[in-house]
C-alpha positions as CSV (number, residue, x, y, z in Angstrom):
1,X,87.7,-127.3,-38.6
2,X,89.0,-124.0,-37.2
3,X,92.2,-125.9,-36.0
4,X,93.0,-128.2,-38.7
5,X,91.2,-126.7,-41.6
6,X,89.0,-130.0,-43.0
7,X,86.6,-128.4,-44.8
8,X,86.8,-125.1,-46.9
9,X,84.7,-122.7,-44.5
10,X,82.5,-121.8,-47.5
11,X,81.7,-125.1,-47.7
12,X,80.3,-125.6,-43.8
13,X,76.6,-124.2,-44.3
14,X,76.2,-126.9,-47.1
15,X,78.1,-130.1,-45.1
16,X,75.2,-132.3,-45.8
17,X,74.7,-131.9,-49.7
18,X,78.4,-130.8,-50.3
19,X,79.9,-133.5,-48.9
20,X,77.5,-136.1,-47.2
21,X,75.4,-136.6,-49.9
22,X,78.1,-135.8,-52.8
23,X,80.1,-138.7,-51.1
24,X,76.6,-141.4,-50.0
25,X,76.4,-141.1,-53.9
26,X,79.6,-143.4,-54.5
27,X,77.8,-146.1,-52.9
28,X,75.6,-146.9,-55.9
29,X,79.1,-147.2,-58.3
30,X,81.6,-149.2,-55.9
31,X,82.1,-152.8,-55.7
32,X,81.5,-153.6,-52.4
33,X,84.0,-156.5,-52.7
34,X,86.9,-153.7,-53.7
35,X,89.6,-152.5,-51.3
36,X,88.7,-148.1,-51.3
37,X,91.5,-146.5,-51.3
38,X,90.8,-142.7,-50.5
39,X,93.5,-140.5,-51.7
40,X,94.2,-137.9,-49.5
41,X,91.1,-137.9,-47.1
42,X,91.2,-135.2,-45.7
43,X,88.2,-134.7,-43.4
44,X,87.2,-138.5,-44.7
45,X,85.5,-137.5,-47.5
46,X,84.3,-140.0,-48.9
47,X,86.3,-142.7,-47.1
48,X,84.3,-142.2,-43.8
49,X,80.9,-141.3,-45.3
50,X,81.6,-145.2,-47.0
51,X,82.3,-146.9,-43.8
52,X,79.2,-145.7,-42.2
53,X,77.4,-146.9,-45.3
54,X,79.2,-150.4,-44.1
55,X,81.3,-150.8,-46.8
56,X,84.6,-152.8,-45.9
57,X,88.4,-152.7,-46.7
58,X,88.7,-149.0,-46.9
59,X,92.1,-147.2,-46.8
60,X,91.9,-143.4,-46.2
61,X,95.3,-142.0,-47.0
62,X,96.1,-138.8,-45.4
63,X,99.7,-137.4,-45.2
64,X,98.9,-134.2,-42.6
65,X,99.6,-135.7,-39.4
66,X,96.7,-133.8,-38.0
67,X,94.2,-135.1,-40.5
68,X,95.0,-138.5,-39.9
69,X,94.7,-138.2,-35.9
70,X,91.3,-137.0,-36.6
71,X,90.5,-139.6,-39.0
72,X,91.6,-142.2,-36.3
73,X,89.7,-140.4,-33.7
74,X,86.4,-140.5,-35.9
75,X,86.6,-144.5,-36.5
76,X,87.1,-144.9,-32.6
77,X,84.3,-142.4,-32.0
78,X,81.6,-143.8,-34.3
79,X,83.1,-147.3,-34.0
80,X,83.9,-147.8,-38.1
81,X,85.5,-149.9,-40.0
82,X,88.7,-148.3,-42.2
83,X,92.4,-148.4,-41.9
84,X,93.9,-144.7,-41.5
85,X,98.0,-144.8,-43.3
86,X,99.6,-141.6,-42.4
87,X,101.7,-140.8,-45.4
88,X,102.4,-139.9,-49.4
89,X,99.9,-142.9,-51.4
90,X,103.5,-143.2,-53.2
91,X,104.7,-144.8,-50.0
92,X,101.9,-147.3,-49.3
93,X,102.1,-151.1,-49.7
94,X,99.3,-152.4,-52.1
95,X,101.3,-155.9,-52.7
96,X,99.2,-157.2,-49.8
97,X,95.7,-156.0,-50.9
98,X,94.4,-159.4,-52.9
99,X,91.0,-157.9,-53.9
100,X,90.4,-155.4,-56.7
101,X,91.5,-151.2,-55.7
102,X,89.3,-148.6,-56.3
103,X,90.5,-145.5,-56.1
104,X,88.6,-142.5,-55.1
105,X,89.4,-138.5,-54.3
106,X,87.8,-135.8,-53.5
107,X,89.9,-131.9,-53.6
108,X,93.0,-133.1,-53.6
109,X,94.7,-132.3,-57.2
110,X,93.4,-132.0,-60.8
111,X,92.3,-135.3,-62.5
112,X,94.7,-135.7,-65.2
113,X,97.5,-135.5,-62.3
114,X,95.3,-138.2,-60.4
115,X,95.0,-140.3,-63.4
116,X,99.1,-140.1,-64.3
């Protein structure tokens, strides 16, 4: 965290209810049968916190190159299931994704910006 700055540091005494738990709560609203696309995952909340909860097709799109090493370095460390694209969700292919997107973000920008 110290090098690439996942989390806010305020936030580190609470990791498991401020994000473990906040993000094992999605489980109970997703389709399993959608492709998850997590805008801007950051430390791979909740993209990550879903795989281990074995949900499939998941996308965590991270544009800091750091980030996204880390991501990739998670999956192979804990053996998960997700696909990491390093880049702007503006510049990702969905023409190939035949199942149902849902969409999911956590601290990245203000919902009506998310929504437009």
């Amino acid at each position: 965290n110290k090098k690439v700055n996942l989390i806010h540091v305020d936030t580190v005494k609470t990791l498991q209810q401020r994000h473990i738990e906040d993000c094992a709560q999605l489980r109970n609203y997703i389709d399993p049968n959608h492709t998850i696309l997590d805008i801007g995952s950051g430390a791979g909340f909740p993209g990550v916190i879903l795989a281990i909860y074995e949900f499939k097709n998941i996308i965590l799109c991270e544009k800091d190159f750091r980030k996204s090493a880390f991501l990739k370095d998670v999956k192979r460390q804990l053996n998960l299931d997700y696909t990491v694209f390093n880049g702007d969700v503006y510049q990702l292919d969905t023409s190939k994704i035949n199942n149902p997107i849902t969409a999911v973000s956590r601290a990245l920008s203000r919902l009506l910006i998310l929504l437009s």
